[in-house]
VEXGU-809171 format. One record per residue: x, y, z of N, C-alpha, C in turn; residue number from 0. Coordinates in steps of 0.02 Angstrom, whole numbers, plus 50000, padded with zeros to 5 digits. Example, Ala and Ser with C-alpha at 12.3 -4.5 7.8 and 13.67 -1.06 7.14 Angstrom:
+-------+-------+-------+-------+-------+-------+-------+-------+-------+-----+
|  n_px |  n_py |  n_pz | ca_px | ca_py | ca_pz |  c_px |  c_py |  c_pz | seq |
+-------+-------+-------+-------+-------+-------+-------+-------+-------+-----+
| 50660 | 49716 | 50390 | 50615 | 49775 | 50390 | 50660 | 49835 | 50390 |   0 |
| 50642 | 49888 | 50354 | 50684 | 49947 | 50357 | 50645 | 50002 | 50394 |   1 |
+-------+-------+-------+-------+-------+-------+-------+-------+-------+-----+
***
This chain:
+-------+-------+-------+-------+-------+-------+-------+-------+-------+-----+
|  n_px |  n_py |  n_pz | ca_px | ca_py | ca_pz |  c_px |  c_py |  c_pz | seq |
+-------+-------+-------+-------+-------+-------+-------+-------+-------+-----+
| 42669 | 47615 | 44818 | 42649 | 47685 | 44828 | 42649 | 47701 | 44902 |   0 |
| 42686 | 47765 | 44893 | 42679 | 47771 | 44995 | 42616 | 47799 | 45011 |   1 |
| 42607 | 47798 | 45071 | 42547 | 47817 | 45088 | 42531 | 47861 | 45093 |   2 |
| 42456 | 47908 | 45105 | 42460 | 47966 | 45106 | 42413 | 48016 | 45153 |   3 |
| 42388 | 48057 | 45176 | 42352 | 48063 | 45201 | 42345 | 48149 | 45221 |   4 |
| 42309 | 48189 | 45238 | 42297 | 48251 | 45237 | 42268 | 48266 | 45310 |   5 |
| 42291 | 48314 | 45328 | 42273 | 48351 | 45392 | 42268 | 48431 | 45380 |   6 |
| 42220 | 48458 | 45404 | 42232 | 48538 | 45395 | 42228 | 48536 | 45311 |   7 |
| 42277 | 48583 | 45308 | 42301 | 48618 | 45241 | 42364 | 48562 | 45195 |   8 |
| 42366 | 48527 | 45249 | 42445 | 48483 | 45245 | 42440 | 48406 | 45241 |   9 |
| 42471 | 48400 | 45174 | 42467 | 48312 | 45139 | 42536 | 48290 | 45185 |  10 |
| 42535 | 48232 | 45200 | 42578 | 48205 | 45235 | 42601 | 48128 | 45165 |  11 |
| 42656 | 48139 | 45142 | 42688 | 48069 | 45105 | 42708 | 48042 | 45150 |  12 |
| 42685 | 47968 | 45162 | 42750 | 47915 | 45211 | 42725 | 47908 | 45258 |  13 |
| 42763 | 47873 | 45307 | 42745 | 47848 | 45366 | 42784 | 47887 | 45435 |  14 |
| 42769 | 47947 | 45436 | 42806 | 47970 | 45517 | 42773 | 47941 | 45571 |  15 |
| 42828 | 47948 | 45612 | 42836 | 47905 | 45683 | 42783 | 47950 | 45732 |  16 |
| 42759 | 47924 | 45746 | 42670 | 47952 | 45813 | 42723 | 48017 | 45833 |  17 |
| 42768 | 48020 | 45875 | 42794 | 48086 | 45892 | 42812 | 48145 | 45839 |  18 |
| 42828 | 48132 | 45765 | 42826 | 48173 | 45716 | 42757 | 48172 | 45709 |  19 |
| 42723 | 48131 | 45665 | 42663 | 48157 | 45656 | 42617 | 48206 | 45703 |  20 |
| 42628 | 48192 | 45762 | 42603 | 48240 | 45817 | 42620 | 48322 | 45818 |  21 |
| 42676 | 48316 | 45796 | 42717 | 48402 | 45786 | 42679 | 48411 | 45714 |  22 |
| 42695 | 48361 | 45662 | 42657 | 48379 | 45584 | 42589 | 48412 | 45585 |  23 |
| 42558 | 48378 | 45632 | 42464 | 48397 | 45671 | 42478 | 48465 | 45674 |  24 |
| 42516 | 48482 | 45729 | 42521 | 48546 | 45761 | 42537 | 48593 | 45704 |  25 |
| 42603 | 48582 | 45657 | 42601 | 48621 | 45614 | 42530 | 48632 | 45552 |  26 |
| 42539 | 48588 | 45567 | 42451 | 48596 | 45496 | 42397 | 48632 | 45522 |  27 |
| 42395 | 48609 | 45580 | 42317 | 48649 | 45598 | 42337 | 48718 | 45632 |  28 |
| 42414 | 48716 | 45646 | 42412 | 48806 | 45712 | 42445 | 48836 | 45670 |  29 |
| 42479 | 48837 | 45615 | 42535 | 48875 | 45586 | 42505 | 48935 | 45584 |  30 |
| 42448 | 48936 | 45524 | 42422 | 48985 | 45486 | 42378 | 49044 | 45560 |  31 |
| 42351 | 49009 | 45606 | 42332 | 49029 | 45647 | 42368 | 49077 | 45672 |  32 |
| 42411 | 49045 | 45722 | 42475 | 49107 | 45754 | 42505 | 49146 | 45730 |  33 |
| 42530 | 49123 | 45658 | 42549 | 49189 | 45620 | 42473 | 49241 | 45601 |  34 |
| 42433 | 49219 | 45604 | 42388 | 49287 | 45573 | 42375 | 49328 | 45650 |  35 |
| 42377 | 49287 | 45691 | 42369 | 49354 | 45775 | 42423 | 49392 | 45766 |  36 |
| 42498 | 49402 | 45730 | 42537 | 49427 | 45732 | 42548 | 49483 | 45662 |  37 |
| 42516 | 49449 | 45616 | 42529 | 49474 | 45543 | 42461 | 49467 | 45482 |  38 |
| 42469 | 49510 | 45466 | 42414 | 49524 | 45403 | 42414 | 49498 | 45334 |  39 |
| 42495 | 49471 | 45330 | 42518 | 49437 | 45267 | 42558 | 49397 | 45303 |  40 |
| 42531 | 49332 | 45261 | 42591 | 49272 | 45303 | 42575 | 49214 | 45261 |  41 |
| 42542 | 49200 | 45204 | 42541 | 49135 | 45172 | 42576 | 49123 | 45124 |  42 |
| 42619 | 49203 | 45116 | 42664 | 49199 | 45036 | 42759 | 49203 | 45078 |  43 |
| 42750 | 49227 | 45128 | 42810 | 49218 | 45176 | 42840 | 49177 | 45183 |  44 |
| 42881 | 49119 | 45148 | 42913 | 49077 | 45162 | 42965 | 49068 | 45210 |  45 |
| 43012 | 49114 | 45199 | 43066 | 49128 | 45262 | 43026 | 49138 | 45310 |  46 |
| 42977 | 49165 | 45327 | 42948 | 49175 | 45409 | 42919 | 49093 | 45438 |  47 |
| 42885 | 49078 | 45386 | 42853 | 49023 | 45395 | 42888 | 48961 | 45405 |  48 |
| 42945 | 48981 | 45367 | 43005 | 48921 | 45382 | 43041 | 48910 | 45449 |  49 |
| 43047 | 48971 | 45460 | 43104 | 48964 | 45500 | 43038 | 48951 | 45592 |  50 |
| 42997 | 48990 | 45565 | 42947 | 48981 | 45613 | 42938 | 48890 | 45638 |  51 |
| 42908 | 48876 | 45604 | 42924 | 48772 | 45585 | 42988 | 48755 | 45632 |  52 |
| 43061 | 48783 | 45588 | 43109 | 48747 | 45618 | 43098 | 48768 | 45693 |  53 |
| 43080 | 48820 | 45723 | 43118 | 48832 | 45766 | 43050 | 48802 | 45842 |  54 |
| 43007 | 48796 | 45797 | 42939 | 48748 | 45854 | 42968 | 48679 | 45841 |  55 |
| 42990 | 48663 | 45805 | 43006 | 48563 | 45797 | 43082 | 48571 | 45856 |  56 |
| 43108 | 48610 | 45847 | 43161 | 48627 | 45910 | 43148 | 48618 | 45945 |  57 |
| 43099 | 48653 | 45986 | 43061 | 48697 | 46050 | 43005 | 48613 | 46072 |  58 |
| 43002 | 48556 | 46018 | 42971 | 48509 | 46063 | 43029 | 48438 | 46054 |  59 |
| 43108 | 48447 | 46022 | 43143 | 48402 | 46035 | 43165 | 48357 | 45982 |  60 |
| 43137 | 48403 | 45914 | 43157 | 48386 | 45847 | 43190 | 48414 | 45821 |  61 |
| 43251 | 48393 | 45786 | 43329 | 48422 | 45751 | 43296 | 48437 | 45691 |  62 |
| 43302 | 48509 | 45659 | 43287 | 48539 | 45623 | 43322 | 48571 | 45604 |  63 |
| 43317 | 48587 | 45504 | 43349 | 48658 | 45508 | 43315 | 48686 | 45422 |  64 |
| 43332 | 48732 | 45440 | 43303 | 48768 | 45368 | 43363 | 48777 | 45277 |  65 |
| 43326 | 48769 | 45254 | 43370 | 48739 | 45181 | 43342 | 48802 | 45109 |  66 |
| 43382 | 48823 | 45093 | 43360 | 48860 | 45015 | 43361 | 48812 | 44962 |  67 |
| 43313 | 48826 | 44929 | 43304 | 48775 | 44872 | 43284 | 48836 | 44817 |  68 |
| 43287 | 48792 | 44751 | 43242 | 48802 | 44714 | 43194 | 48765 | 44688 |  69 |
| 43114 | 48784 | 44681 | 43080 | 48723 | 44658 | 43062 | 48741 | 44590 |  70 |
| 43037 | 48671 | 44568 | 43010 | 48667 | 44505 | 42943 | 48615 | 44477 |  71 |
| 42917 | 48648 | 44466 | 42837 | 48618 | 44450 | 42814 | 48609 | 44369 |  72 |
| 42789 | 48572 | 44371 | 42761 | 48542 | 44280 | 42706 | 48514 | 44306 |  73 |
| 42652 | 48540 | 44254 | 42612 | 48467 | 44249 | 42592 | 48463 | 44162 |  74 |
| 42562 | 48414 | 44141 | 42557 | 48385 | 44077 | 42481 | 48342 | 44082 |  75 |
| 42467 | 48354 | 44002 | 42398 | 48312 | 44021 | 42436 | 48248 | 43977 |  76 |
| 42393 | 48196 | 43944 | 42401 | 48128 | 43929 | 42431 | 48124 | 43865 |  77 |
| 42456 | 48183 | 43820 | 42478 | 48195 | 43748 | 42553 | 48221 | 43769 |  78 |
| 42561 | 48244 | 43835 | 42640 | 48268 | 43848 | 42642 | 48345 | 43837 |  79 |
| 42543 | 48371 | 43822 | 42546 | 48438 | 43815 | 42568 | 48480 | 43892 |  80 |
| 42608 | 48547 | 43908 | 42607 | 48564 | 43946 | 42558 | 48603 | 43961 |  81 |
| 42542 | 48584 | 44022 | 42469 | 48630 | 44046 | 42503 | 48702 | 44087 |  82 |
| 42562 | 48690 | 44110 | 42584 | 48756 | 44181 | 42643 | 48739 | 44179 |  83 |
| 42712 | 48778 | 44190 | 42763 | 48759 | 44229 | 42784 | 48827 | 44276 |  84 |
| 42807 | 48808 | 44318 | 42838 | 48890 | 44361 | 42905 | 48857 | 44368 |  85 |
| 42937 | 48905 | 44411 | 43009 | 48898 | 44430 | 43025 | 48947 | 44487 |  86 |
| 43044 | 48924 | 44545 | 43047 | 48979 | 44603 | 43119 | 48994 | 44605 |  87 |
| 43166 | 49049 | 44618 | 43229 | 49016 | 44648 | 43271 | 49034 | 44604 |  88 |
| 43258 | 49011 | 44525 | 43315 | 48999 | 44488 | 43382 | 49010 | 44490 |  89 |
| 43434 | 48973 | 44510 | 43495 | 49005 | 44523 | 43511 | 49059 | 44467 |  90 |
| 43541 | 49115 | 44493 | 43564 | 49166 | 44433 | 43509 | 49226 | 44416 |  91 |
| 43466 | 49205 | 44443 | 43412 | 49258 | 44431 | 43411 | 49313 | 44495 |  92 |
| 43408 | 49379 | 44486 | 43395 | 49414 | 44498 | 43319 | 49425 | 44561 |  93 |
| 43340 | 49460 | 44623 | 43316 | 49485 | 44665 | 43251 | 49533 | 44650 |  94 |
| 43181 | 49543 | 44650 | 43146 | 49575 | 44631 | 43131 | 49642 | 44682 |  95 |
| 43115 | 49686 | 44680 | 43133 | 49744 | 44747 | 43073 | 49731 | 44794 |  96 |
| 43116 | 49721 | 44842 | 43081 | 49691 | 44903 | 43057 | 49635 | 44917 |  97 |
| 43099 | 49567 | 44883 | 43099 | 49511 | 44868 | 43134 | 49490 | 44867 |  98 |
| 43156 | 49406 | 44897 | 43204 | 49383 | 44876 | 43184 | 49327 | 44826 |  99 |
| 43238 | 49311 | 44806 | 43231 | 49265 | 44727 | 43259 | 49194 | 44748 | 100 |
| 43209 | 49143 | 44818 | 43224 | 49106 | 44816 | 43183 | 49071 | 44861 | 101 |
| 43176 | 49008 | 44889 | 43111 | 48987 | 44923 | 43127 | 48946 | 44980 | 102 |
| 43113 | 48956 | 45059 | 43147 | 48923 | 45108 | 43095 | 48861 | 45136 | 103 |
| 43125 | 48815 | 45151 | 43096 | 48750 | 45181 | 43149 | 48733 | 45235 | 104 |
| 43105 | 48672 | 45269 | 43108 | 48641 | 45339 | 43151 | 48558 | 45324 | 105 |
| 43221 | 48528 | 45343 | 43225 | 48487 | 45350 | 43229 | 48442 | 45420 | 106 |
| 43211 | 48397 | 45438 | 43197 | 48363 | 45491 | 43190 | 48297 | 45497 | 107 |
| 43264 | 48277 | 45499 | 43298 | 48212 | 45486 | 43288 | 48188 | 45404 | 108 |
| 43245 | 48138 | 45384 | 43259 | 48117 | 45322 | 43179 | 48151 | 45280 | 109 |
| 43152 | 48219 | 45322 | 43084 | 48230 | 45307 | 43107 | 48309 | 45261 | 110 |
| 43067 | 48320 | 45227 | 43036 | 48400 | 45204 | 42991 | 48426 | 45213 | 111 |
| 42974 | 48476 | 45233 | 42925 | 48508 | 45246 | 42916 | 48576 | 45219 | 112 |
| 42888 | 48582 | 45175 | 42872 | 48641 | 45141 | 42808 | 48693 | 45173 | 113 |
| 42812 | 48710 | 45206 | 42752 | 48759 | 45231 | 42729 | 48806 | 45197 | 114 |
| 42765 | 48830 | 45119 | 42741 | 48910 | 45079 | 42717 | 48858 | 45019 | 115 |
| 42680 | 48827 | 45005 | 42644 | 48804 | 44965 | 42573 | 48836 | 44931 | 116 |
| 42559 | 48886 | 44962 | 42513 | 48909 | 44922 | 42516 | 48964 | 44902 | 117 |
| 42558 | 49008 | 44883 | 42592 | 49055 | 44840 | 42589 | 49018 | 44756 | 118 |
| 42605 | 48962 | 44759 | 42619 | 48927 | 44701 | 42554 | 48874 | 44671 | 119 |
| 42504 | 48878 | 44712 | 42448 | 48852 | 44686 | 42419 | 48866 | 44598 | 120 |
| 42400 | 48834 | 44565 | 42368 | 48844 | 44507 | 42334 | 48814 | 44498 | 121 |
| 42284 | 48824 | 44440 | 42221 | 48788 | 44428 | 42268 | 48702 | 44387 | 122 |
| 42310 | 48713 | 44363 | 42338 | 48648 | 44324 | 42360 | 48591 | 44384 | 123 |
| 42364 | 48620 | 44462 | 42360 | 48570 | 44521 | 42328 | 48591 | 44553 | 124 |
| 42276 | 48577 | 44556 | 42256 | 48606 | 44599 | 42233 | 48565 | 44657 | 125 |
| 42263 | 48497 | 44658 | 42259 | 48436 | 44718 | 42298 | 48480 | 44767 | 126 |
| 42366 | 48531 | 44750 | 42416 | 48541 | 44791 | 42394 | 48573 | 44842 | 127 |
| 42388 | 48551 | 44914 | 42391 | 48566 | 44977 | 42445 | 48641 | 44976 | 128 |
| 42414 | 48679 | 45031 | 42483 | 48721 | 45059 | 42516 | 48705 | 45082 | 129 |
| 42520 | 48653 | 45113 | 42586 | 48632 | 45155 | 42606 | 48561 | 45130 | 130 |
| 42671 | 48551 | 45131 | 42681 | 48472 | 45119 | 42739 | 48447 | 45155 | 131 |
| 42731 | 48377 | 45184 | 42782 | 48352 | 45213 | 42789 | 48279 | 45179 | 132 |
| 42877 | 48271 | 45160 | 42860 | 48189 | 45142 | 42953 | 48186 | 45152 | 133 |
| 42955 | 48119 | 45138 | 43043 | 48092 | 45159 | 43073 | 48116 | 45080 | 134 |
| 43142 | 48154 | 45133 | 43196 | 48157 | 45070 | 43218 | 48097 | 45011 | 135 |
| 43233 | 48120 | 44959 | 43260 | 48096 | 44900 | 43234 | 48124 | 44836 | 136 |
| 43303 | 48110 | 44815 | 43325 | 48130 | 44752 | 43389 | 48115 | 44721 | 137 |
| 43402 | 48159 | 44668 | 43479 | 48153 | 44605 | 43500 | 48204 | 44613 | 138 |
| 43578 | 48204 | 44593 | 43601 | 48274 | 44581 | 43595 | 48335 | 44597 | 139 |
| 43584 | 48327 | 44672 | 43584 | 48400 | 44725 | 43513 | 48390 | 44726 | 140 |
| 43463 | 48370 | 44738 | 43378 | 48347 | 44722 | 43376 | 48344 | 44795 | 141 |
| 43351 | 48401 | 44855 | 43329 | 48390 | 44901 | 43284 | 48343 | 44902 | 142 |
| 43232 | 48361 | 44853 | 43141 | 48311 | 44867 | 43122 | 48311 | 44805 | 143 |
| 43068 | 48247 | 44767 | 43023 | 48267 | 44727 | 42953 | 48214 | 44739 | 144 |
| 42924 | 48250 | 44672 | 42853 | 48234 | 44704 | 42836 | 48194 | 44614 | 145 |
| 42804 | 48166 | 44603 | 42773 | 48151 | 44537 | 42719 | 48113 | 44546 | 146 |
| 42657 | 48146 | 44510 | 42591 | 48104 | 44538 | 42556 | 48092 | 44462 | 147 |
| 42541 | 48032 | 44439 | 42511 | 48011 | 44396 | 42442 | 47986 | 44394 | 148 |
| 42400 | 48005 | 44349 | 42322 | 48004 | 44363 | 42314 | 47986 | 44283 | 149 |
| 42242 | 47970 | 44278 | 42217 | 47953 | 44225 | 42236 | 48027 | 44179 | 150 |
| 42269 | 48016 | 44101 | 42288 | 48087 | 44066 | 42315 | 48164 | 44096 | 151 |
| 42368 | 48125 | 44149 | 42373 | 48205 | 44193 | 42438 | 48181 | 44244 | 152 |
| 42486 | 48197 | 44213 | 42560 | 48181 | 44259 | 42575 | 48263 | 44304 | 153 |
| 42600 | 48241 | 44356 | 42639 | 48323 | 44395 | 42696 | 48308 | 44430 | 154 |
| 42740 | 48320 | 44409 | 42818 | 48332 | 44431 | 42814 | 48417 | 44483 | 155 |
| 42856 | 48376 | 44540 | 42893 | 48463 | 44577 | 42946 | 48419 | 44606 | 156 |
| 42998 | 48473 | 44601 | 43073 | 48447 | 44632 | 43086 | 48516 | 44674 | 157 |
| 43126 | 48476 | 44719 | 43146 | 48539 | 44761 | 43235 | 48531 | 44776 | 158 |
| 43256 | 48585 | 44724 | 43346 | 48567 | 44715 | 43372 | 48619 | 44778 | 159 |
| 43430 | 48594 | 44787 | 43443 | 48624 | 44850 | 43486 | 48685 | 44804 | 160 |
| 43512 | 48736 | 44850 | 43550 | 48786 | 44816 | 43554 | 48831 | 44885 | 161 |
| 43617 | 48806 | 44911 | 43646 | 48830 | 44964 | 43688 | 48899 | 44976 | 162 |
| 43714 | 48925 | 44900 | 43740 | 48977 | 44919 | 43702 | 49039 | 44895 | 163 |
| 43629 | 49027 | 44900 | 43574 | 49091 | 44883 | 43540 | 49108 | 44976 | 164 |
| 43604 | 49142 | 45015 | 43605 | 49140 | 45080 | 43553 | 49216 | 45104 | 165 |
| 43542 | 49268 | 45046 | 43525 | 49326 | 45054 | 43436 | 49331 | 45102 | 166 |
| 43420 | 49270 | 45103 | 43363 | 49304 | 45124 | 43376 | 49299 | 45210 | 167 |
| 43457 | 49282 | 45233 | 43457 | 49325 | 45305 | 43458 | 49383 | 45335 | 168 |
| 43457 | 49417 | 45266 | 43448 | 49488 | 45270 | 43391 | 49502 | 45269 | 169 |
| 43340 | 49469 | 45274 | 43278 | 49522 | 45261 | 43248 | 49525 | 45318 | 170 |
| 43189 | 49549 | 45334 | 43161 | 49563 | 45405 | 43131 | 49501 | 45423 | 171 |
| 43102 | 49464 | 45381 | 43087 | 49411 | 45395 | 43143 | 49342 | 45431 | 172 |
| 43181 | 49358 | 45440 | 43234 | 49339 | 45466 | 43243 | 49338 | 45545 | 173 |
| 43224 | 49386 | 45555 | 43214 | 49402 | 45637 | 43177 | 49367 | 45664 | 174 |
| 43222 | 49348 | 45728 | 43186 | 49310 | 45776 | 43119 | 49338 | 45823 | 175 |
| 43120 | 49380 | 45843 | 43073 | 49425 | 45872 | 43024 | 49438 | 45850 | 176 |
| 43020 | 49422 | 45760 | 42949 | 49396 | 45708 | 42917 | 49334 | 45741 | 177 |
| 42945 | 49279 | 45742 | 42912 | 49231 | 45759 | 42880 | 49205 | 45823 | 178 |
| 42942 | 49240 | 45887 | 42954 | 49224 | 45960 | 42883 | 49184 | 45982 | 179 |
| 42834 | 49240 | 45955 | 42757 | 49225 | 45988 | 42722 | 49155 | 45960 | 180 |
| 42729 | 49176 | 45907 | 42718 | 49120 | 45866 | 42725 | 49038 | 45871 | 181 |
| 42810 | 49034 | 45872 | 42835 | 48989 | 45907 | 42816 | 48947 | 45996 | 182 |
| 42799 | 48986 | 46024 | 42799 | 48993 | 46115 | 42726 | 48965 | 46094 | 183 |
| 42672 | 48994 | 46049 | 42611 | 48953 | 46062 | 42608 | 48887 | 46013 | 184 |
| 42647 | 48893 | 45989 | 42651 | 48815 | 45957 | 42675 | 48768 | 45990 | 185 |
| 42726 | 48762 | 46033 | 42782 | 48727 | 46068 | 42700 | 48733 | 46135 | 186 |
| 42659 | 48766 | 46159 | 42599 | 48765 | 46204 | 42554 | 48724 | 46193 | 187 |
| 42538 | 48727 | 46103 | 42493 | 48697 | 46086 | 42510 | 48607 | 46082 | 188 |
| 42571 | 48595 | 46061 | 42600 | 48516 | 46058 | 42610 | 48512 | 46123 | 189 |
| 42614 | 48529 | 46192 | 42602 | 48526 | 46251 | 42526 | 48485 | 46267 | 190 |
| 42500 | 48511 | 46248 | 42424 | 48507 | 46263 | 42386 | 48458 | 46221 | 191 |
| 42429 | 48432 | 46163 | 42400 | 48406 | 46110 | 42417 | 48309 | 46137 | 192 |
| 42360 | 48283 | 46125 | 42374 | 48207 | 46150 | 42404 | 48168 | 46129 | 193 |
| 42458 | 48102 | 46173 | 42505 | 48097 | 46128 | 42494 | 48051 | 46112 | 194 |
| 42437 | 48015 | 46097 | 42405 | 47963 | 46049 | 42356 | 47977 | 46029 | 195 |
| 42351 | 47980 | 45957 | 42299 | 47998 | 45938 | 42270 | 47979 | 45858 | 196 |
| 42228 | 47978 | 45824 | 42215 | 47947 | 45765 | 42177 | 47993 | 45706 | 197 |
| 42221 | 48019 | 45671 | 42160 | 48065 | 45625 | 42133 | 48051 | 45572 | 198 |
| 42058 | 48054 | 45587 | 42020 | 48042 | 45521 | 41988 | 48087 | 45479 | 199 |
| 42031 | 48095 | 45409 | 42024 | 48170 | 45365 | 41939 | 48153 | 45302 | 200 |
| 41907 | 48186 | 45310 | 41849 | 48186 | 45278 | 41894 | 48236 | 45224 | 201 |
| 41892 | 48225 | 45149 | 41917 | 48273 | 45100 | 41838 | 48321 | 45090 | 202 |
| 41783 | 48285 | 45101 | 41741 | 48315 | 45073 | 41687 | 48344 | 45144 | 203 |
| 41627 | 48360 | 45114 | 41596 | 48401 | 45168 | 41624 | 48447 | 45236 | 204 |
| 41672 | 48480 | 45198 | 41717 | 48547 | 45261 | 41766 | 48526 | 45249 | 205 |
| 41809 | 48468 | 45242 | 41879 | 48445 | 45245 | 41864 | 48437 | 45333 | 206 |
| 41815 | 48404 | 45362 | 41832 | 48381 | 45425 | 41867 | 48339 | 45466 | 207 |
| 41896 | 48357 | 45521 | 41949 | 48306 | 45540 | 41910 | 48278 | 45641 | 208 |
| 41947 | 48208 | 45646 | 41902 | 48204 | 45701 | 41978 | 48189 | 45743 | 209 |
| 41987 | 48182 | 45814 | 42050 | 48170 | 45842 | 42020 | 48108 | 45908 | 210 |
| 42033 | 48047 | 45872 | 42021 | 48002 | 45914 | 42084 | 47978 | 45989 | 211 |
| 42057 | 47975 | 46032 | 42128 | 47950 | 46080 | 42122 | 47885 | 46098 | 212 |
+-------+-------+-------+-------+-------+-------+-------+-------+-------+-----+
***
């Protein structure tokens, strides 16, 4: 089992290297921040939030880039009954007005990073973090998946790639001049942020975190 561990809003699968995890920090704890000095809605924004990500893991010396997918979520209790399924993306499906019909993420080398994770929250997972980062793999065009097994309670999410659902460069969220600020204090904040350091996540009493050097 890989390892696991939570910062912020954001479960970390695997083992990143002290200089990723350091940017992962930054994204977990400043994302939601800098976007709200700028915007009033920003946790269901995926394209903003995405491209926001790629373009701070840039800005401190990490090859990045942003990917359309579609995801897909199940969970099941211990009989194989289904408790929830959604579907984001679906290829072939239709644009809703003033929406696009598809869901953007962060790749960064052999990592994913999903930053719009809580749009898709439900009570049937409700372990699921807003943000998630863990190492690529998969089948058959399978950017990422996830499957977590517990006593009477399995949860599958895959995240299939689907490259020619290119439309959401059209939307406003697209613009660079959305994020500029955003970006500039993140790329400030991993400036300032120490570059050894050790986090210890309390799940309970606040979700407190301490930053040892």
């Amino acid at each position: 089992m890989k390892p696991r561990q939570i910062i912020g809003d954001m479960e970390i699968i695997g083992e990143p290297s002290p200089d990723f995890l350091r940017a992962l920090a930054v994204i977990s704890l400043g994302l939601d921040r800098e976007l709200a000095r700028d915007f009033r809605s920003y946790k269901t924004h995926c394209v903003l939030r995405a491209l926001t990500v790629r373009d701070f893991l840039r800005g401190v010396g990490i090859q990045a880039r942003v990917e359309p997918v579609s995801v897909m979520m199940r969970a099941e209790d211990g009989d194989g009954r289904i408790l929830h399924n959604l579907t984001i993306g679906r290829p072939g499906d239709r644009d809703l007005p003033g929406a696009w019909n598809g869901h953007l993420v962060v790749v960064a080398g052999h990592w994913l990073i999903d930053p719009t994770l809580a749009p898709v929250k439900r009570p049937a997972w409700a372990h699921l973090r807003g943000m998630l980062a863990k190492p690529l793999g998969g089948e058959h065009g399978d950017l990422a998946r996830l499957v977590i097994y517990r006593d009477n309670y399995l949860f599958g999410a895959l995240w299939r790639r689907n490259p020619k659902n290119t439309r959401w460069r059209k939307g406003p969220d697209a613009r660079p001049e959305r994020r500029a600020g955003a970006v500039s204090r993140l790329v400030l904040c991993h400036r300032i942020t120490p570059e050894r350091f050790a986090y210890t996540v309390a799940e309970k009493a606040g979700e407190a975190f301490r930053i040892g050097v």
